[in-house]
N, C-alpha and C positions, 0 to 999 in steps of 0.2 A: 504494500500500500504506500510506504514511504517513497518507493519509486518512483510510481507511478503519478504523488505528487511533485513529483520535484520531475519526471518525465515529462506532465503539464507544460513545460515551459520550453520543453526542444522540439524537433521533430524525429528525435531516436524511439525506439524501440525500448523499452526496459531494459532487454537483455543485452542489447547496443548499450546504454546509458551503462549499466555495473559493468559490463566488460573493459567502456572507458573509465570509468572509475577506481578499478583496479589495477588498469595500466599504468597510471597517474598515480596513487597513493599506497599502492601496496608494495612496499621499500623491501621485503624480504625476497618476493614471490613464493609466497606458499602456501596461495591461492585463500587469505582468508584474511581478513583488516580486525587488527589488534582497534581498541579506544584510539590510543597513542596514536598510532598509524594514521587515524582517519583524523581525527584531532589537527595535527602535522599536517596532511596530508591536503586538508582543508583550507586552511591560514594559509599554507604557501601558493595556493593554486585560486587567479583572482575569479577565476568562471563558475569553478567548483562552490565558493564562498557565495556568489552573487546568487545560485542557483536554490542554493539551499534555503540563504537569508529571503530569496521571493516567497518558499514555497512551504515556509513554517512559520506560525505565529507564534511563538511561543511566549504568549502572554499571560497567558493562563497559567501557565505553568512556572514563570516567576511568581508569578501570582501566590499561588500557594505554598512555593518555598517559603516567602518574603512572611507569610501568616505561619509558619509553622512556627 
């Protein structure tokens, strides 16, 4: 489902979109993104960052750390 929103905003495929996402962030190849990795992997990559920052609100969810 994450993909597919953050897919929303290209013209790839899912399986297109993780395939590049992998090629791009997954520093070991060993076919699986550590926190760290995507973390990393995000910050340094400006499409990756723009892509994600479109296609999640996460307002909510400060939301309820900030009240916990």
């Amino acid at each position: 489902q994450a993909i597919q929103a953050i897919n929303g905003h290209t013209n790839m495929s899912a399986e297109e979109f993780t395939n590049m996402v992998f090629q791009k962030i997954d520093v070991n190849n060993d076919g699986e993104l550590t926190l760290e990795e995507f973390i990393n992997g995000v910050e340094k990559d400006e499409d990756l960052t723009e892509l994600i920052t479109k296609s999640f609100d996460l307002s909510n969810v400060l939301k309820a750390i900030q009240s916990s």
